[in-house]
Backbone bond lengths (Angstrom), bond angles and torsions (degrees), N, CA, C in turn:
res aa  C-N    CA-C-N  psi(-1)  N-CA   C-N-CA  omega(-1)  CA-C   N-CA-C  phi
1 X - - - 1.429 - - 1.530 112.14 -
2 X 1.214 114.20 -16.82 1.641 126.36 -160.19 1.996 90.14 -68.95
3 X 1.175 95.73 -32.84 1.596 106.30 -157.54 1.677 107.10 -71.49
4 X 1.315 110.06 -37.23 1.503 123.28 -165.33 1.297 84.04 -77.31
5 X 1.414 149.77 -36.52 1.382 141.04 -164.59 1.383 109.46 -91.54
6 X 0.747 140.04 -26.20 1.352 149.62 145.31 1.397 112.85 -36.49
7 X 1.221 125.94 -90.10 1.298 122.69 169.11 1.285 143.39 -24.06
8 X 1.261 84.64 -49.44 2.060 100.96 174.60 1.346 96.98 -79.52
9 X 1.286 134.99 -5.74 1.599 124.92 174.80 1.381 117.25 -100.67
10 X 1.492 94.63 -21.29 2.047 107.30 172.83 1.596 82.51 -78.61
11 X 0.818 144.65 -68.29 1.320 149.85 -150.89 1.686 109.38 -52.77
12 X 1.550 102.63 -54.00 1.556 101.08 177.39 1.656 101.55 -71.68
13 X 1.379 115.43 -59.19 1.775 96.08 175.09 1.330 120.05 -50.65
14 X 1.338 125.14 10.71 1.911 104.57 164.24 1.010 87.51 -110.10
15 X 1.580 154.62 -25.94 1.278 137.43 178.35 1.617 109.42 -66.06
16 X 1.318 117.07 -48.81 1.450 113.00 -172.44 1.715 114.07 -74.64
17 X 1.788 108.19 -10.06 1.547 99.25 142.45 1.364 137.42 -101.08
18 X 0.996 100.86 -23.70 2.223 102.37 143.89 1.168 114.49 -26.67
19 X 1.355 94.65 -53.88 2.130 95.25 -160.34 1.755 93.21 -94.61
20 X 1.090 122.38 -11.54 1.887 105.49 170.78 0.970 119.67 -110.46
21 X 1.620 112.41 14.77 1.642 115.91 161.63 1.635 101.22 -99.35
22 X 1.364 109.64 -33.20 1.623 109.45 170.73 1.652 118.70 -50.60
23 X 1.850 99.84 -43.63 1.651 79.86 -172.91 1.359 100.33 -103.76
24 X 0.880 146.45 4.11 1.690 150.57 170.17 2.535 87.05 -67.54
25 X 1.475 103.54 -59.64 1.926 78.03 157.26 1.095 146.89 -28.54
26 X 1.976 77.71 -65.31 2.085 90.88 171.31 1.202 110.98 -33.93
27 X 1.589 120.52 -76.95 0.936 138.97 -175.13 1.196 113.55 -27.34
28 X 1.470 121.41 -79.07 1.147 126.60 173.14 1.801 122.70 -20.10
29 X 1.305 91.39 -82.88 1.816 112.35 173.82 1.651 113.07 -34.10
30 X 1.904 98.52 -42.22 1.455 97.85 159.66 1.130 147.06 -9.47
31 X 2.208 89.60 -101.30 1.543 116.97 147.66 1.377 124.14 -28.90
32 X 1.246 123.74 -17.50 1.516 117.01 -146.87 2.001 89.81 -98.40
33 X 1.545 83.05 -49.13 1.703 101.18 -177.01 1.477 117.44 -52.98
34 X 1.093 108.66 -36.41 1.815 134.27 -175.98 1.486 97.50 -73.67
35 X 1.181 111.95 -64.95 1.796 113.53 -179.56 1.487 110.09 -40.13
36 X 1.547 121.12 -73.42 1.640 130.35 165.05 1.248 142.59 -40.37
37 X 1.492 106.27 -12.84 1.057 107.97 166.53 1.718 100.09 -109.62
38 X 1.061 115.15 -32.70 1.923 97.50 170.64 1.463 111.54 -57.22
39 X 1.630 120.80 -35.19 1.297 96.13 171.22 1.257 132.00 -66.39
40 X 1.381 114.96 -31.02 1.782 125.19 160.27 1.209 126.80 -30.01
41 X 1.277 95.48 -64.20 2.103 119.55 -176.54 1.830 84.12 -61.76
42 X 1.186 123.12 -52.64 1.589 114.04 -171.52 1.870 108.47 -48.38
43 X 1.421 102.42 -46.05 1.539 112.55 -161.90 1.779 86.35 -66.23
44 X 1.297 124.43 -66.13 1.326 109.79 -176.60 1.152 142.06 -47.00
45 X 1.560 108.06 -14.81 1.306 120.27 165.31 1.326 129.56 -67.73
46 X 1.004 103.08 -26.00 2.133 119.25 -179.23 1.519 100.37 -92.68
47 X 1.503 122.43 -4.76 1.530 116.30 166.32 1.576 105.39 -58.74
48 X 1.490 107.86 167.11 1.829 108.49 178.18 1.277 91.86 -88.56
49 X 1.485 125.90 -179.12 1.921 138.10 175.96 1.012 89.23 -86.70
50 X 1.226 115.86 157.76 1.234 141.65 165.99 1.582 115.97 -57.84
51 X 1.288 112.25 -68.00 1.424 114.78 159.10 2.093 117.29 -23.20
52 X 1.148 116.99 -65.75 1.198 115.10 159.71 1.408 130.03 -45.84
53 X 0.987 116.54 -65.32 1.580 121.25 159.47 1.660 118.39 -12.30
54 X 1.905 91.10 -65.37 1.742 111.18 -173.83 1.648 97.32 -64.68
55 X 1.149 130.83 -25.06 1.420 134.61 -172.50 1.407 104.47 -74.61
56 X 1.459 112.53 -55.67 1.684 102.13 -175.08 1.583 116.40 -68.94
57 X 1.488 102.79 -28.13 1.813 104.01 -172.31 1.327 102.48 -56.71
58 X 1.808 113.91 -41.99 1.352 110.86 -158.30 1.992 98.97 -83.77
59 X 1.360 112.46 -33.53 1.605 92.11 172.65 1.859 113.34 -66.89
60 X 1.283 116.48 -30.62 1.603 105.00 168.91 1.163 123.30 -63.85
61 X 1.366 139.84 -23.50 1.298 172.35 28.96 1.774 94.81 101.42
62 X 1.534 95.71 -93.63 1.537 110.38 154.61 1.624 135.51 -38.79
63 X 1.177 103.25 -39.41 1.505 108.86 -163.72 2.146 98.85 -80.17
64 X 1.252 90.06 -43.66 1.596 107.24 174.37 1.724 118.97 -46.33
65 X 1.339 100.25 -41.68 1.649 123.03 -148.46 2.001 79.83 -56.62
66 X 0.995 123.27 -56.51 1.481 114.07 177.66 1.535 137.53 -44.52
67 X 1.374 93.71 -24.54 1.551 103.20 173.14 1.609 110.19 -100.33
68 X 1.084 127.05 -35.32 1.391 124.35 175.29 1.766 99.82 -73.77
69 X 1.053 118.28 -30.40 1.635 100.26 -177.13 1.762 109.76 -90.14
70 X 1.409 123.28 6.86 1.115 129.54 -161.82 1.817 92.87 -113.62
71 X 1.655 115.68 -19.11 1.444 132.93 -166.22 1.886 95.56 -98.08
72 X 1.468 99.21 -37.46 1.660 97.75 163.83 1.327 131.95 -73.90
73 X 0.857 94.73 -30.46 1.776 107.32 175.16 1.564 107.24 -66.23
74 X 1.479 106.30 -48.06 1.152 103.08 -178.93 1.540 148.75 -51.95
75 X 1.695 85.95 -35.42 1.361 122.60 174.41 1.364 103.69 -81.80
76 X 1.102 146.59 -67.01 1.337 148.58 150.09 1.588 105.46 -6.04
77 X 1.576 114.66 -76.50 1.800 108.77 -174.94 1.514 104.82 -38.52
78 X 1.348 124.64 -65.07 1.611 160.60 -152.69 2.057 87.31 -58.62
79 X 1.421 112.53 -43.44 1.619 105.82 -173.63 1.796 98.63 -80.19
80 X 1.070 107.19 -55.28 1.382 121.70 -163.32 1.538 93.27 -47.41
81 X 1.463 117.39 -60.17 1.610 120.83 -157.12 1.498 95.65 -72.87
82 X 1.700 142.47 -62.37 1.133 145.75 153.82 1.792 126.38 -12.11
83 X 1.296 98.26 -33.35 1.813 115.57 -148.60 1.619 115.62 34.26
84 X 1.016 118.47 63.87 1.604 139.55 162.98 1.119 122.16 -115.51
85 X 1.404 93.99 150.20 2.377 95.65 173.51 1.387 97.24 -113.20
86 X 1.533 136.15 -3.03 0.968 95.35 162.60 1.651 113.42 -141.64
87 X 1.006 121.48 141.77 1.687 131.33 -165.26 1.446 112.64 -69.98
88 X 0.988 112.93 122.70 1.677 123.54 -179.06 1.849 108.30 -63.79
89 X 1.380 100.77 135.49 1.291 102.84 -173.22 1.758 125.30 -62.47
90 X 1.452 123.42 -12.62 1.280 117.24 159.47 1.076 120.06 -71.72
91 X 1.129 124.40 -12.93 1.850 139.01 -171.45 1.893 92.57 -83.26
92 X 1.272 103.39 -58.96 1.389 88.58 -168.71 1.420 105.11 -83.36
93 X 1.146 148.41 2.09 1.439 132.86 162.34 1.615 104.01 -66.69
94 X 1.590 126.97 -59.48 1.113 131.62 -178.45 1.959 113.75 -31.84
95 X 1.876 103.23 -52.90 1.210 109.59 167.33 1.817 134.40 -49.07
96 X 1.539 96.17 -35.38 1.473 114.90 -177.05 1.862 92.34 -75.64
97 X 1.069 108.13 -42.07 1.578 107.63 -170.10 1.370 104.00 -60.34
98 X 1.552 118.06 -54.85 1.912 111.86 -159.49 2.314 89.04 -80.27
99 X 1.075 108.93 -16.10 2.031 110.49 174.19 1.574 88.83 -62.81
100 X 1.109 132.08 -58.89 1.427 133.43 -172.56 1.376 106.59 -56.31
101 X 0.966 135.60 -19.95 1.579 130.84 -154.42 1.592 90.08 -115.81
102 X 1.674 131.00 -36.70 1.195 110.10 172.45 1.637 109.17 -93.89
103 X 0.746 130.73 6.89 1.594 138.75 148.81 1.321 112.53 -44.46
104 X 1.491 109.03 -58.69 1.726 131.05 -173.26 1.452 91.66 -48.73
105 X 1.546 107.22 -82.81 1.243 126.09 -159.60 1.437 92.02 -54.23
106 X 1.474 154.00 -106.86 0.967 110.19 -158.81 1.253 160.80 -81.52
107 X 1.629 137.54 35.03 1.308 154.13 75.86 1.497 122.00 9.34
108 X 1.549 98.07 -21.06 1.823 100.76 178.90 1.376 100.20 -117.84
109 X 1.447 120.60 0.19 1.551 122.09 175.16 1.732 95.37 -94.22
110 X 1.055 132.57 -27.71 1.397 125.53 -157.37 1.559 90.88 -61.50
């Protein structure tokens, strides 16, 4: 009989370290999950508000409105005088080039 008790006691001690290497995982995988996402929530925190964000788009927004309506006009003279609808592609690189140059300049007024 000595023998049958034995066994069933090797038997329950590998189960009761089965199951405390299982949750000593849990655990683990836990901690691990908890750590990664606090660093996350951290990273989102150093994002700007939203509110700010909508503030700068709309002052770039503004500051722009002179060069895109100065890039319409342009295109506009260029159809009207031409009589075309649509602008030949060396024409509009030339345009993108002198948009770049008042871009510069004001970027160098800020």
């Amino acid at each position: 009989m000595s023998t049958k008790n034995t066994s069933k006691s090797s038997k329950i001690v590998k189960y009761f370290a089965i199951g405390g290497l299982g949750i000593a995982v849990l655990g683990a995988s836990y901690f691990l999950y908890k750590h990664f996402k606090k660093q996350q929530t951290v990273v989102k925190r150093k994002s700007l508000p939203k509110e700010l964000v909508i503030k700068i788009l709309h002052e770039i927004r503004r500051d722009l409105f002179h060069v895109y309506k100065s890039l319409e006009s342009e295109c506009k003279r260029y159809r009207e005088s031409k009589g075309v609808t649509e602008i030949p592609a060396d024409y509009k690189a030339e345009l993108i080039k002198s948009s770049k140059q008042h871009l510069e300049l004001l970027i160098s007024n800020l």
